[in-house]
mmCIF entry with sequence, helices, sheets and N, C-alpha, C, O atoms, coordinates in Angstrom:
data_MODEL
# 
_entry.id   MODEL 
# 
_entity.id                         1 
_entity.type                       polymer 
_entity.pdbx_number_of_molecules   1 
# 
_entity_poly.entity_id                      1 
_entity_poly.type                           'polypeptide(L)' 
_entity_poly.nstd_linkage                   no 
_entity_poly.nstd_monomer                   no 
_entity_poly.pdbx_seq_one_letter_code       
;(UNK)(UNK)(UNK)(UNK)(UNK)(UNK)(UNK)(UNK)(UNK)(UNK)(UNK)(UNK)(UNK)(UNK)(UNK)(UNK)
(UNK)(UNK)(UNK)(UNK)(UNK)(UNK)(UNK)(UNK)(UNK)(UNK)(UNK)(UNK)(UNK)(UNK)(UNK)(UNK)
(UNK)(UNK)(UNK)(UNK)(UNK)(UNK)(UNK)(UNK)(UNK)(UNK)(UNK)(UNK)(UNK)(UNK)(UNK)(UNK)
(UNK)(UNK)(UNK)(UNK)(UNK)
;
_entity_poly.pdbx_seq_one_letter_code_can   XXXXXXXXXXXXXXXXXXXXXXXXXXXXXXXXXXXXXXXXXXXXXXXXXXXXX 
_entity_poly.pdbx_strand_id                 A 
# 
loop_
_entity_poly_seq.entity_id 
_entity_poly_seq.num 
_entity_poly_seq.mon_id 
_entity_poly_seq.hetero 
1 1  UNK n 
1 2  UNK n 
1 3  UNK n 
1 4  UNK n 
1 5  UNK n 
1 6  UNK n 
1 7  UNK n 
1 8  UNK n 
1 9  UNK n 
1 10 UNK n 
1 11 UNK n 
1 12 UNK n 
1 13 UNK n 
1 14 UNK n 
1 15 UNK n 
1 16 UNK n 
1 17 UNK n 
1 18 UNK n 
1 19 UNK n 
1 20 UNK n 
1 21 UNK n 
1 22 UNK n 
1 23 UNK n 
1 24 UNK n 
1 25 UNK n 
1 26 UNK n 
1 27 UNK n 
1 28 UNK n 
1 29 UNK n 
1 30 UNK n 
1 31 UNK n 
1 32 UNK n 
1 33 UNK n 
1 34 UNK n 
1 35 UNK n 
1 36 UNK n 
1 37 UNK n 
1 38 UNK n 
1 39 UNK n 
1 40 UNK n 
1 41 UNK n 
1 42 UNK n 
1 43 UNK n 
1 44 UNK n 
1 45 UNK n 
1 46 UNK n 
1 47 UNK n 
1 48 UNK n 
1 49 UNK n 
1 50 UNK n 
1 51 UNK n 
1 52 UNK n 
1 53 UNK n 
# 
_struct_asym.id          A 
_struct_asym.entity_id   1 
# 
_struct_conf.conf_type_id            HELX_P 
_struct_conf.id                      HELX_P1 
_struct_conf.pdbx_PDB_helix_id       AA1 
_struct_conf.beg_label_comp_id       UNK 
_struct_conf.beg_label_asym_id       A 
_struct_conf.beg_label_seq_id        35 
_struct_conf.pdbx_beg_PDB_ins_code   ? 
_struct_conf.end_label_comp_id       UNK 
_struct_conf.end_label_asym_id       A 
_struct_conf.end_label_seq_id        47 
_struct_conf.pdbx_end_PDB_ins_code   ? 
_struct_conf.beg_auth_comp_id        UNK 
_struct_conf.beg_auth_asym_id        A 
_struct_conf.beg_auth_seq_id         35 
_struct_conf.end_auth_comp_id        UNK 
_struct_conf.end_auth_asym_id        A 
_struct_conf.end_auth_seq_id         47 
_struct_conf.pdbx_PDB_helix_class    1 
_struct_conf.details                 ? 
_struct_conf.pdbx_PDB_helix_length   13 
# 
_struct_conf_type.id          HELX_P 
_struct_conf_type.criteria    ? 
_struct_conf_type.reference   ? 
# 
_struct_sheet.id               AA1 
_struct_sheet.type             ? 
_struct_sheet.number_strands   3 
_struct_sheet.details          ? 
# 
loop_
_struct_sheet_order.sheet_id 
_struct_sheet_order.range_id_1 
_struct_sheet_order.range_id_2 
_struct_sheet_order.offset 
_struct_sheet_order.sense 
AA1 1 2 ? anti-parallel 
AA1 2 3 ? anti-parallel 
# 
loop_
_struct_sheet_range.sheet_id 
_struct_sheet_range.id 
_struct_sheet_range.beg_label_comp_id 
_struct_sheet_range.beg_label_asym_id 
_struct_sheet_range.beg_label_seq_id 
_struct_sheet_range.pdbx_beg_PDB_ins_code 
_struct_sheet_range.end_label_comp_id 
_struct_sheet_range.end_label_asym_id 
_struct_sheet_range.end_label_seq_id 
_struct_sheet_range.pdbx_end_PDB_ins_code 
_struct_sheet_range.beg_auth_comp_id 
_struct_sheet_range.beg_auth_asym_id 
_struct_sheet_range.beg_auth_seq_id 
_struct_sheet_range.end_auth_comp_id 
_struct_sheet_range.end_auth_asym_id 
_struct_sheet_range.end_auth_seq_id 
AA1 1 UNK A 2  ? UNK A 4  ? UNK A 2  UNK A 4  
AA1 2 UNK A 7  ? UNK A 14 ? UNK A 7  UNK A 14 
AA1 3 UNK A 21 ? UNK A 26 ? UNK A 21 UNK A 26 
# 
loop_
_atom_site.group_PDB 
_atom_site.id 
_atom_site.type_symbol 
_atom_site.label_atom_id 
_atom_site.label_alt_id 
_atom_site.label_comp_id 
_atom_site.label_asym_id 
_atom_site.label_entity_id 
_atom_site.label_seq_id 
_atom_site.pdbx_PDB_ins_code 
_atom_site.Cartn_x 
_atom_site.Cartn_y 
_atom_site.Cartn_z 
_atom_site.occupancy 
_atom_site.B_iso_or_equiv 
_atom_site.pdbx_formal_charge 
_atom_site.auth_seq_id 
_atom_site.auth_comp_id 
_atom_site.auth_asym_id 
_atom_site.auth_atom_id 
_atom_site.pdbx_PDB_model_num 
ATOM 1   N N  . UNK A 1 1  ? 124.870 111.652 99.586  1.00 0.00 ? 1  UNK A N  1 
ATOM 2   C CA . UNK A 1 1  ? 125.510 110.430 99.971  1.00 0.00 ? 1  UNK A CA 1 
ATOM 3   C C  . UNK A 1 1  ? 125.625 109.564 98.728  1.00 0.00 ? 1  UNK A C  1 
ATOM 4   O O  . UNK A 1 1  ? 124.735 109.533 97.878  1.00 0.00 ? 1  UNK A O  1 
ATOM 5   N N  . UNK A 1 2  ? 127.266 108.538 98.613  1.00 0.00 ? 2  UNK A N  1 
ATOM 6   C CA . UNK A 1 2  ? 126.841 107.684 97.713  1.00 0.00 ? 2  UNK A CA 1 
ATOM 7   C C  . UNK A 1 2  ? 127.368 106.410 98.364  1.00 0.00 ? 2  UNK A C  1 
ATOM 8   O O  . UNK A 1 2  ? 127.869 106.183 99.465  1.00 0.00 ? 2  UNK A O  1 
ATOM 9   N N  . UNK A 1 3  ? 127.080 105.650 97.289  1.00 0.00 ? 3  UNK A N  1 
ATOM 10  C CA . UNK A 1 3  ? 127.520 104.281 97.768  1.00 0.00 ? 3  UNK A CA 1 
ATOM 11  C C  . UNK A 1 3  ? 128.997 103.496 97.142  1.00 0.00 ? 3  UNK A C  1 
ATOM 12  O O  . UNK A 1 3  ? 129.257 103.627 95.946  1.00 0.00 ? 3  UNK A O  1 
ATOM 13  N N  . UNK A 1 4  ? 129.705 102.873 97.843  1.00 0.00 ? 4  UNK A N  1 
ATOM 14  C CA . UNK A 1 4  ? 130.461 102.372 96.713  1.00 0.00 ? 4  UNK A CA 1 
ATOM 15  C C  . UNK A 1 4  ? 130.488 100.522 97.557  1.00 0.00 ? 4  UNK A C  1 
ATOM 16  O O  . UNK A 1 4  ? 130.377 100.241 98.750  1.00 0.00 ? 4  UNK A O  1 
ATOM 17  N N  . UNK A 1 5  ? 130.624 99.855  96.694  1.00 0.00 ? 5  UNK A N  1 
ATOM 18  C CA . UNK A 1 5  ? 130.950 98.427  97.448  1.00 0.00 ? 5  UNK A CA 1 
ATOM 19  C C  . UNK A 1 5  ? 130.138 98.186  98.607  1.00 0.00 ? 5  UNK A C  1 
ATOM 20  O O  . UNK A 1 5  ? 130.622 97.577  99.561  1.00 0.00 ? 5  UNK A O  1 
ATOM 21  N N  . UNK A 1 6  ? 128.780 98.661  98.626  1.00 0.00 ? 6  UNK A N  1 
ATOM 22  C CA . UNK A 1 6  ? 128.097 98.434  99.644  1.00 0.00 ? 6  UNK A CA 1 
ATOM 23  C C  . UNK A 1 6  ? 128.397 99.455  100.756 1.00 0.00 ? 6  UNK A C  1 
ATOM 24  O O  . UNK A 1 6  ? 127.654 99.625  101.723 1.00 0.00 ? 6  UNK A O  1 
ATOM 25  N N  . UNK A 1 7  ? 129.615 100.159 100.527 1.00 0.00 ? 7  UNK A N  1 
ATOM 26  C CA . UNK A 1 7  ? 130.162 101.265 101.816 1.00 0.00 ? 7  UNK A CA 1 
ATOM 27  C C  . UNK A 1 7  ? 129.620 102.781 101.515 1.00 0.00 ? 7  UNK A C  1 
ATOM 28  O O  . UNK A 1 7  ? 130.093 103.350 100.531 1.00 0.00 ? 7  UNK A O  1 
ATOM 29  N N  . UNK A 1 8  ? 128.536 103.540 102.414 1.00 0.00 ? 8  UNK A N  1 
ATOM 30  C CA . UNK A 1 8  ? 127.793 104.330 102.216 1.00 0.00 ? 8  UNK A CA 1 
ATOM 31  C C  . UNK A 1 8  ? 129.314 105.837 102.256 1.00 0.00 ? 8  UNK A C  1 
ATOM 32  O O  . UNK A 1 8  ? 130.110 105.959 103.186 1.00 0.00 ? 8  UNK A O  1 
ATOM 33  N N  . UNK A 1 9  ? 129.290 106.500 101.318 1.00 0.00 ? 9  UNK A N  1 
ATOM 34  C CA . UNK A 1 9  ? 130.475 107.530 101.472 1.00 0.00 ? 9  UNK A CA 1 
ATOM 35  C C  . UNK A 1 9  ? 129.644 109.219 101.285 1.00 0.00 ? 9  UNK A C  1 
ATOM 36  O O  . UNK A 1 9  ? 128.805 109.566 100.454 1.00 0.00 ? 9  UNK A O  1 
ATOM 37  N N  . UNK A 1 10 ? 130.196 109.901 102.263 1.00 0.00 ? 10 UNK A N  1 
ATOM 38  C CA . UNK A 1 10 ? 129.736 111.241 102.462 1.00 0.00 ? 10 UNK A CA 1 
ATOM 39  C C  . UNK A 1 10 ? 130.342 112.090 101.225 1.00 0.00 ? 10 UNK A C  1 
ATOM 40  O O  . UNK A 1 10 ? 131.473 112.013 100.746 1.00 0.00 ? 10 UNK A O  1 
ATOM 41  N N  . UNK A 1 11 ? 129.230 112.948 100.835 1.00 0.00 ? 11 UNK A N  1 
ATOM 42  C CA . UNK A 1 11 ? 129.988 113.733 99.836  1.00 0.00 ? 11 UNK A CA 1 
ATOM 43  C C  . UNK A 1 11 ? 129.182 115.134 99.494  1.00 0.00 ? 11 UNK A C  1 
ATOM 44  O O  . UNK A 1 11 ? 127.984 115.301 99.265  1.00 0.00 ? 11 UNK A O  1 
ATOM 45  N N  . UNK A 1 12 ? 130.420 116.207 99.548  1.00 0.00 ? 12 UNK A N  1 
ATOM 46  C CA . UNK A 1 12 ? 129.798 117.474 99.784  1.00 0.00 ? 12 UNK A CA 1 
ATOM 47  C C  . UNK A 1 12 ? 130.392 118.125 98.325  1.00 0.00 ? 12 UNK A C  1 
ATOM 48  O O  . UNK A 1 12 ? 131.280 117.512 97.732  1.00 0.00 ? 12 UNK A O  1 
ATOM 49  N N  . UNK A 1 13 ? 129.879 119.339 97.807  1.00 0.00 ? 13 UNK A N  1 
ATOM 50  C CA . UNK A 1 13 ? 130.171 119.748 96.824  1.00 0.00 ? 13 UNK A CA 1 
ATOM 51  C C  . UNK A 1 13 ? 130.578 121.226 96.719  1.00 0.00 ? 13 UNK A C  1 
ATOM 52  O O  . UNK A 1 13 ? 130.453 121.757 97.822  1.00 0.00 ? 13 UNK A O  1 
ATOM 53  N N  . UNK A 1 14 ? 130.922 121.887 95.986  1.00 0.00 ? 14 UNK A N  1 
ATOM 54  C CA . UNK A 1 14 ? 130.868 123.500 95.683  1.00 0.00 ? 14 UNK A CA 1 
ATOM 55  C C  . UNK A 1 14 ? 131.052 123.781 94.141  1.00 0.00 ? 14 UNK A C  1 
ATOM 56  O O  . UNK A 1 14 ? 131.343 122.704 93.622  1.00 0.00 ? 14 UNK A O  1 
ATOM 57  N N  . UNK A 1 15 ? 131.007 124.699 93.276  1.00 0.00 ? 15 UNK A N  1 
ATOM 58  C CA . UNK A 1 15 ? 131.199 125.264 92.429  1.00 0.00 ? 15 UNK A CA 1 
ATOM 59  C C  . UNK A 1 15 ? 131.245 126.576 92.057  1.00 0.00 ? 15 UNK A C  1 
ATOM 60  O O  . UNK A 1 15 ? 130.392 127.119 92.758  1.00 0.00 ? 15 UNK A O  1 
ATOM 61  N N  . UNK A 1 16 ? 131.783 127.444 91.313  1.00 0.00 ? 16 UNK A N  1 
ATOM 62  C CA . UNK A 1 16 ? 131.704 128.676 90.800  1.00 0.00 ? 16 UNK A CA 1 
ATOM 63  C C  . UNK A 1 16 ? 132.070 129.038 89.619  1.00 0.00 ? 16 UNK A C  1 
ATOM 64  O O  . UNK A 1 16 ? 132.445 128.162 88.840  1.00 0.00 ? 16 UNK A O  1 
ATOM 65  N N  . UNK A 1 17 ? 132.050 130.213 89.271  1.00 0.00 ? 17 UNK A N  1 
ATOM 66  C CA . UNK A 1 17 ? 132.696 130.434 87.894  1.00 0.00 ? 17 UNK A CA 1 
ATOM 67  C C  . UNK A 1 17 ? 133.915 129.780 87.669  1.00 0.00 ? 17 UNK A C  1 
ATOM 68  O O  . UNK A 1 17 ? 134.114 129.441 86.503  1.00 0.00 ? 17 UNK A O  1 
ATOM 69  N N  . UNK A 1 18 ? 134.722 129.537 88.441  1.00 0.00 ? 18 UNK A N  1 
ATOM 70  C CA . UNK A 1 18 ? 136.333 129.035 87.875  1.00 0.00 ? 18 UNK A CA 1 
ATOM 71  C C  . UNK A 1 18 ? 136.510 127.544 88.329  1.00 0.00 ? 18 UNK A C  1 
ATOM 72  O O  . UNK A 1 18 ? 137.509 127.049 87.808  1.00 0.00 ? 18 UNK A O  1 
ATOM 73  N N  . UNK A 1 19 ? 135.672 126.494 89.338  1.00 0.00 ? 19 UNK A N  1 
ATOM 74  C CA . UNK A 1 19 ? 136.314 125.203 89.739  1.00 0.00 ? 19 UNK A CA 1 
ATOM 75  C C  . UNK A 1 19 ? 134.973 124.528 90.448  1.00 0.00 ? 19 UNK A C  1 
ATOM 76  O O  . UNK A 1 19 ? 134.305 124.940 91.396  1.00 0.00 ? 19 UNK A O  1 
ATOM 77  N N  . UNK A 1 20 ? 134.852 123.498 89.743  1.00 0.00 ? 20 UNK A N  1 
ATOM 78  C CA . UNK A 1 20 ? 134.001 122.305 90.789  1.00 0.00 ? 20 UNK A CA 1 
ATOM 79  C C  . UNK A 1 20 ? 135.168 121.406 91.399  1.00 0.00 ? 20 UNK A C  1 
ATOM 80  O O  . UNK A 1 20 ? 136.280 121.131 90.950  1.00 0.00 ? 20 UNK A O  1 
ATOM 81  N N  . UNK A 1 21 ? 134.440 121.000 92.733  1.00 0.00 ? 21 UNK A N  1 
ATOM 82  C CA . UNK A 1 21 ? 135.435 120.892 93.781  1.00 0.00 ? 21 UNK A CA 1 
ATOM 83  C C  . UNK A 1 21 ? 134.234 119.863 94.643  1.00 0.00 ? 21 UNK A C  1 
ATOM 84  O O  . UNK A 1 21 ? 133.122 120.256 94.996  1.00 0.00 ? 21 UNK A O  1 
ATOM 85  N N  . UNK A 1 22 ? 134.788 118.493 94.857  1.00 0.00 ? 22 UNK A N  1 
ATOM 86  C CA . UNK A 1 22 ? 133.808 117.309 95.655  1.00 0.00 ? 22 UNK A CA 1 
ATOM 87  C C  . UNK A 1 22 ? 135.163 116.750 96.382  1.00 0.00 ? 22 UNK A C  1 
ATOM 88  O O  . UNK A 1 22 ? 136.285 116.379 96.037  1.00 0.00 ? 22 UNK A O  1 
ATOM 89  N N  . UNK A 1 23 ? 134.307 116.925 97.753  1.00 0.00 ? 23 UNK A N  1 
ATOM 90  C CA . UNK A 1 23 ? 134.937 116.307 98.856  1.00 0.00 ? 23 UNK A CA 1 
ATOM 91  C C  . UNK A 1 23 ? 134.092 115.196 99.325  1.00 0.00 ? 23 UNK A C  1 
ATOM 92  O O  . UNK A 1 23 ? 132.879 115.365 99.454  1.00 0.00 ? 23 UNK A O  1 
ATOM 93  N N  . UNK A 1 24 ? 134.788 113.816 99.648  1.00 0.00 ? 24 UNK A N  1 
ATOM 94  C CA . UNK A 1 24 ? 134.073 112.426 99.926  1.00 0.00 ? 24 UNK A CA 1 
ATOM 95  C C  . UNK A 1 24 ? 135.002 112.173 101.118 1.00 0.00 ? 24 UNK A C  1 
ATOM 96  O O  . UNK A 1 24 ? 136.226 112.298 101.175 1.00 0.00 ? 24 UNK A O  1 
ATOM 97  N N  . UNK A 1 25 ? 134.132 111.789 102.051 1.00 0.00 ? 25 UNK A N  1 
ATOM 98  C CA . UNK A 1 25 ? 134.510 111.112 103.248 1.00 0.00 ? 25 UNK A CA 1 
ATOM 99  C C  . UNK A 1 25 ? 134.109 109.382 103.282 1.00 0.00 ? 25 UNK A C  1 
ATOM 100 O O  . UNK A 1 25 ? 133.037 109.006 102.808 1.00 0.00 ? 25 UNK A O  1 
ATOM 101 N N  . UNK A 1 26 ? 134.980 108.519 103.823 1.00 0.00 ? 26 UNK A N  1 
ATOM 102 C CA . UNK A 1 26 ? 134.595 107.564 104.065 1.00 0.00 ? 26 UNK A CA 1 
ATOM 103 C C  . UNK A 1 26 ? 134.549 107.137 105.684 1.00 0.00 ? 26 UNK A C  1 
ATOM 104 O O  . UNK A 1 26 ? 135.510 107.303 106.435 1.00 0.00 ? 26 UNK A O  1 
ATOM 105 N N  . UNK A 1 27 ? 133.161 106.508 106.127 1.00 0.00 ? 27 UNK A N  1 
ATOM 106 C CA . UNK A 1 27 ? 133.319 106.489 107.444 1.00 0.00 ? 27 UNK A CA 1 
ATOM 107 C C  . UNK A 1 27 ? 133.548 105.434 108.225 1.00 0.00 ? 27 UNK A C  1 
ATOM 108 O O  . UNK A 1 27 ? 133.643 104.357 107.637 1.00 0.00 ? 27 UNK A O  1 
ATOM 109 N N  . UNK A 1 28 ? 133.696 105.438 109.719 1.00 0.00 ? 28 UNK A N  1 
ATOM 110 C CA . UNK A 1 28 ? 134.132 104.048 110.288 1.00 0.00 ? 28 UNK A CA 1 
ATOM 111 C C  . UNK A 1 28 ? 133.913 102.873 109.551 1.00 0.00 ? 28 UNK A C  1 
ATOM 112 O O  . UNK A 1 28 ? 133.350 103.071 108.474 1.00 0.00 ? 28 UNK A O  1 
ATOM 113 N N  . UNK A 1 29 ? 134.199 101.683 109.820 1.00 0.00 ? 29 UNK A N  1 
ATOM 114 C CA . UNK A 1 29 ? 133.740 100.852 109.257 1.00 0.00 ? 29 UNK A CA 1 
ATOM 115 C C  . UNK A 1 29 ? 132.588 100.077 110.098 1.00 0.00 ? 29 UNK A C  1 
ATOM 116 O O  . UNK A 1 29 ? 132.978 99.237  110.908 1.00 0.00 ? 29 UNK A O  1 
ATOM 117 N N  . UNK A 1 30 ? 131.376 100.275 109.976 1.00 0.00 ? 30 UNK A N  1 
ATOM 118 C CA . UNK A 1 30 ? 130.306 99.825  110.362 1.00 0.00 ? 30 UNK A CA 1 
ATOM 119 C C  . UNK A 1 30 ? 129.385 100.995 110.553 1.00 0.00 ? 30 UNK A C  1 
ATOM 120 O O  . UNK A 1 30 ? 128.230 100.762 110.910 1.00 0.00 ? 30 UNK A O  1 
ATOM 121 N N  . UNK A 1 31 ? 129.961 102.800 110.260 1.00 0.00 ? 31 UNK A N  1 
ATOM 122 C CA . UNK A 1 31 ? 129.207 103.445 110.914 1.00 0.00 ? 31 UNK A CA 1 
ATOM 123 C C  . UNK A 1 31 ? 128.711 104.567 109.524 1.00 0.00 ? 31 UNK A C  1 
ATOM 124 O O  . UNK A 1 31 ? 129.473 104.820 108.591 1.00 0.00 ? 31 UNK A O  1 
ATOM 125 N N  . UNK A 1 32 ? 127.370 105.103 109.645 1.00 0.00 ? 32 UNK A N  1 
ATOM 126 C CA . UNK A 1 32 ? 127.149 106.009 108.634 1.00 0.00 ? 32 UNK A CA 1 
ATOM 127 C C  . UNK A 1 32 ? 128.266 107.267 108.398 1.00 0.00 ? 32 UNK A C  1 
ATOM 128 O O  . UNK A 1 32 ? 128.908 107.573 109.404 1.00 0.00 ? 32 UNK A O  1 
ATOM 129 N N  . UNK A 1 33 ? 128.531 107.969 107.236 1.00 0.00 ? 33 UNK A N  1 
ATOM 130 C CA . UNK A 1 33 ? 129.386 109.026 107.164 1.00 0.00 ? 33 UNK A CA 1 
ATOM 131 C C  . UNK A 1 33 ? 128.598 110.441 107.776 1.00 0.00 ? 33 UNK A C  1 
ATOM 132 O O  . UNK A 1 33 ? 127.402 110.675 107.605 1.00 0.00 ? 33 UNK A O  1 
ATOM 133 N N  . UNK A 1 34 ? 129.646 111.401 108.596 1.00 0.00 ? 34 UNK A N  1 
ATOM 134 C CA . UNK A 1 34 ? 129.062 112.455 109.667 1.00 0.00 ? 34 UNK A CA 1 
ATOM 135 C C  . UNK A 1 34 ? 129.027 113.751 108.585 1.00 0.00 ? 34 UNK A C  1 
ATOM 136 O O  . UNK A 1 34 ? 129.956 114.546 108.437 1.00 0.00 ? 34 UNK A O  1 
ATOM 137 N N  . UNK A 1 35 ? 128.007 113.773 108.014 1.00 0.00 ? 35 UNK A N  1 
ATOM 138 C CA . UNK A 1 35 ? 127.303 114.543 107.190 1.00 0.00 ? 35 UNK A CA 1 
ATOM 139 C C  . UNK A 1 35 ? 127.585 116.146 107.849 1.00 0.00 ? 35 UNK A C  1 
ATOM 140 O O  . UNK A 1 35 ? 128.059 116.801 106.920 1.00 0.00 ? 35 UNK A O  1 
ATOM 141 N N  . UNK A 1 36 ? 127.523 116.624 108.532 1.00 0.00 ? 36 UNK A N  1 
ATOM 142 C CA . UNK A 1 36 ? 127.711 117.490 109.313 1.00 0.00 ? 36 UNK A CA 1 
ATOM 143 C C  . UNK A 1 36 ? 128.926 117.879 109.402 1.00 0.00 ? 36 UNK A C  1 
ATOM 144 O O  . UNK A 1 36 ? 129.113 118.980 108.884 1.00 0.00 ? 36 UNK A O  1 
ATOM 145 N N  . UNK A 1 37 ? 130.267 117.155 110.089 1.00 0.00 ? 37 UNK A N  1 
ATOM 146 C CA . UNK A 1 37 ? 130.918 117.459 109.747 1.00 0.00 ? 37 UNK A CA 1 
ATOM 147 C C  . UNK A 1 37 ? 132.437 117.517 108.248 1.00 0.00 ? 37 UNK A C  1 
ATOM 148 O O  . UNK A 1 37 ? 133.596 117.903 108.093 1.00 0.00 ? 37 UNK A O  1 
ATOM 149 N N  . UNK A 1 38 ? 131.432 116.905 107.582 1.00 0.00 ? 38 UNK A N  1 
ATOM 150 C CA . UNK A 1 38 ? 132.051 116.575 106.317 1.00 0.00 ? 38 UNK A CA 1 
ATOM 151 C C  . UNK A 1 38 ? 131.632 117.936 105.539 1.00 0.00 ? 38 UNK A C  1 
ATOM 152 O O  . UNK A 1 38 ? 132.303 118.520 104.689 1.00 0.00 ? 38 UNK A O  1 
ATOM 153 N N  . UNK A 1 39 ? 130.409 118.279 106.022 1.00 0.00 ? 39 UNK A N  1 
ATOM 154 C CA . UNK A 1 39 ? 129.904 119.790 105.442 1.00 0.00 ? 39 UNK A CA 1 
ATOM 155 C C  . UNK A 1 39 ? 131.253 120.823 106.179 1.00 0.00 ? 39 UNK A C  1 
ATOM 156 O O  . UNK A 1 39 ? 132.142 121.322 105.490 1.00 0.00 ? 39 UNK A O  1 
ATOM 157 N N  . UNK A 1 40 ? 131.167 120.957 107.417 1.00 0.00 ? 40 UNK A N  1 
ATOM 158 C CA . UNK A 1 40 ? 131.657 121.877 107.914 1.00 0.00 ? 40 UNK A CA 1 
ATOM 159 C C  . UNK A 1 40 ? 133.356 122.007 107.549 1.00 0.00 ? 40 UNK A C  1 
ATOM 160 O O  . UNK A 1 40 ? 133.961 123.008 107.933 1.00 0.00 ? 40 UNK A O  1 
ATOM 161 N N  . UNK A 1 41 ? 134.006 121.012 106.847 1.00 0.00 ? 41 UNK A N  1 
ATOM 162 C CA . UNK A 1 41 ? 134.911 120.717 106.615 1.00 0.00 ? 41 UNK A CA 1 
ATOM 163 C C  . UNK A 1 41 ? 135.400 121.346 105.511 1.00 0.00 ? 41 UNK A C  1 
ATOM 164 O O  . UNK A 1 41 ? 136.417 122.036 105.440 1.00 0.00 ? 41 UNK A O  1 
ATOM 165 N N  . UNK A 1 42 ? 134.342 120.974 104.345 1.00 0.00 ? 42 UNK A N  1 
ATOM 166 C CA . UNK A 1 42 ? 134.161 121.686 103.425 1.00 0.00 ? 42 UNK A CA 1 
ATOM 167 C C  . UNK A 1 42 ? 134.365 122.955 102.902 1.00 0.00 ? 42 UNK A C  1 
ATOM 168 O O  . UNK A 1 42 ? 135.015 123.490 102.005 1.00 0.00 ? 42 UNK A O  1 
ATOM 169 N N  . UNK A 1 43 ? 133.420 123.306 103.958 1.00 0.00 ? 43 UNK A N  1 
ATOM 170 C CA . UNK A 1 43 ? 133.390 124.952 104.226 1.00 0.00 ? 43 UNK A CA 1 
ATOM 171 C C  . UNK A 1 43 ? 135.100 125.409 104.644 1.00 0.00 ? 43 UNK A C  1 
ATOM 172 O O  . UNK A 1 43 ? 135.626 126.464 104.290 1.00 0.00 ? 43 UNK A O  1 
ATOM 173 N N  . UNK A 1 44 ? 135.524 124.717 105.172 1.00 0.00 ? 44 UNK A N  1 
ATOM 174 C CA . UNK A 1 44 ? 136.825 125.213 105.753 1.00 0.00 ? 44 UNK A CA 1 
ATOM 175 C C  . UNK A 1 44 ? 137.834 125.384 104.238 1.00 0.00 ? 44 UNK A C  1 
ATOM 176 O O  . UNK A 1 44 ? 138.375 126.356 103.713 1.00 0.00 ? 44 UNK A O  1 
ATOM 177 N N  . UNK A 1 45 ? 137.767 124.178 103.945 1.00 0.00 ? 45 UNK A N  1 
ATOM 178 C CA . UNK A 1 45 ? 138.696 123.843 102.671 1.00 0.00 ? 45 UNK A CA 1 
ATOM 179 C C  . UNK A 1 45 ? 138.509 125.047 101.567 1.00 0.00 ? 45 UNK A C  1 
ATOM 180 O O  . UNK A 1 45 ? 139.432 125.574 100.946 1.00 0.00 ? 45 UNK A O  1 
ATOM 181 N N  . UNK A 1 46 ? 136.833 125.431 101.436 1.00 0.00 ? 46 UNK A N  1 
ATOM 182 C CA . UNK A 1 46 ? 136.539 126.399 100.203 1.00 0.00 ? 46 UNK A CA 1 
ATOM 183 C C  . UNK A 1 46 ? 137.212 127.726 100.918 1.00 0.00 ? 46 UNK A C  1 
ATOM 184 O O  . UNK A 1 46 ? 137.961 128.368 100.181 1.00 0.00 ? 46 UNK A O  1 
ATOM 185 N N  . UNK A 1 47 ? 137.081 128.097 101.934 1.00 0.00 ? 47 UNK A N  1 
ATOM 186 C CA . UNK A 1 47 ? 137.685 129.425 102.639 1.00 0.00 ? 47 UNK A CA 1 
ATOM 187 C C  . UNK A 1 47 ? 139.097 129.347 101.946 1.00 0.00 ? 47 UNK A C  1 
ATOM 188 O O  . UNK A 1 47 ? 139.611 130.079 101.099 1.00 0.00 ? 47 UNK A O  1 
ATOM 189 N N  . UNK A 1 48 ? 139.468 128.428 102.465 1.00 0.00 ? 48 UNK A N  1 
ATOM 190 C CA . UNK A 1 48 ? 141.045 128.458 102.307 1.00 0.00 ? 48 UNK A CA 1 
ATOM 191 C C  . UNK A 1 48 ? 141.524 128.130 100.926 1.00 0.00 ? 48 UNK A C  1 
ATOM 192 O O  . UNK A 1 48 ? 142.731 127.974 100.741 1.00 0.00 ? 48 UNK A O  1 
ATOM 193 N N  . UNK A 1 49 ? 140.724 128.023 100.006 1.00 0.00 ? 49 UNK A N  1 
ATOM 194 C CA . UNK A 1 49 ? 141.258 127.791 98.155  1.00 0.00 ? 49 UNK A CA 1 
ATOM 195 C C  . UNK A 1 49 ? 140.730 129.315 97.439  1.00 0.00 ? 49 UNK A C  1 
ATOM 196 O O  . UNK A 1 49 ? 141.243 130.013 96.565  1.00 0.00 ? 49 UNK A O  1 
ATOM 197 N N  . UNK A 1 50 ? 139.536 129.455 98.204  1.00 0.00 ? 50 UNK A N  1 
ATOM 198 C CA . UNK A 1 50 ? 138.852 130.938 96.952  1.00 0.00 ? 50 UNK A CA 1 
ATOM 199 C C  . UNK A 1 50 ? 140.169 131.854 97.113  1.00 0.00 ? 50 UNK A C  1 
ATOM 200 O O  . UNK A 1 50 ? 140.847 132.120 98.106  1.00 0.00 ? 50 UNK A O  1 
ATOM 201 N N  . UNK A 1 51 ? 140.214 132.019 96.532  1.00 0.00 ? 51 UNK A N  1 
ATOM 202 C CA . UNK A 1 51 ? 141.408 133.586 95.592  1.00 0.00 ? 51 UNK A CA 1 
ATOM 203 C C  . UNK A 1 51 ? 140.449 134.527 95.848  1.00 0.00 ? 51 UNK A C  1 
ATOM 204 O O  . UNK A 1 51 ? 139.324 134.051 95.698  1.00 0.00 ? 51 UNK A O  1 
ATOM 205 N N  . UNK A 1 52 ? 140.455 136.113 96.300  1.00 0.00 ? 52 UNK A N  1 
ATOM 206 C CA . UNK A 1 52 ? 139.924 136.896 96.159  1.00 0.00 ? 52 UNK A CA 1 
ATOM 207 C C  . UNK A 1 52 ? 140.046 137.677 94.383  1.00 0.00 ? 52 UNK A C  1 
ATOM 208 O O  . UNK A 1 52 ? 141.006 137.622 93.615  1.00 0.00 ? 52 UNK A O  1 
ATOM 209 N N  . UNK A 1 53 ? 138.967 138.222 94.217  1.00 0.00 ? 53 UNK A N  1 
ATOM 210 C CA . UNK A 1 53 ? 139.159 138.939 92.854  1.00 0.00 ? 53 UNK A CA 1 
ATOM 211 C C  . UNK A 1 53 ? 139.474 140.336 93.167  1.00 0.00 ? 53 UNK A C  1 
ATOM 212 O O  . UNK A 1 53 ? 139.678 141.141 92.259  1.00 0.00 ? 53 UNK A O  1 
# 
């Protein structure tokens, strides 16, 4: 998690040999960011960018 302007923002990561890659969510306004599905999201996005070798 980080912070910006007092507004707490979700943030998930990946890396490998060829690309670092950070995904940040910002959440409702008044409500913590859904860690969970900001992960699972993630996961979706890396499926759908890796290139097979």
């Amino acid at each position: 998690m980080a912070s910006q302007n007092g507004t707490d923002l979700g943030v998930c990561a990946w890396a490998d040999n060829s690309s670092l890659v950070m995904v940040m969510s910002a959440p409702e306004e008044g409500k913590r960011p859904d860690l969970d599905r900001l992960a699972g999201d993630t996961r979706d996005l890396r499926a759908e960018a890796e290139v097979p070798k």
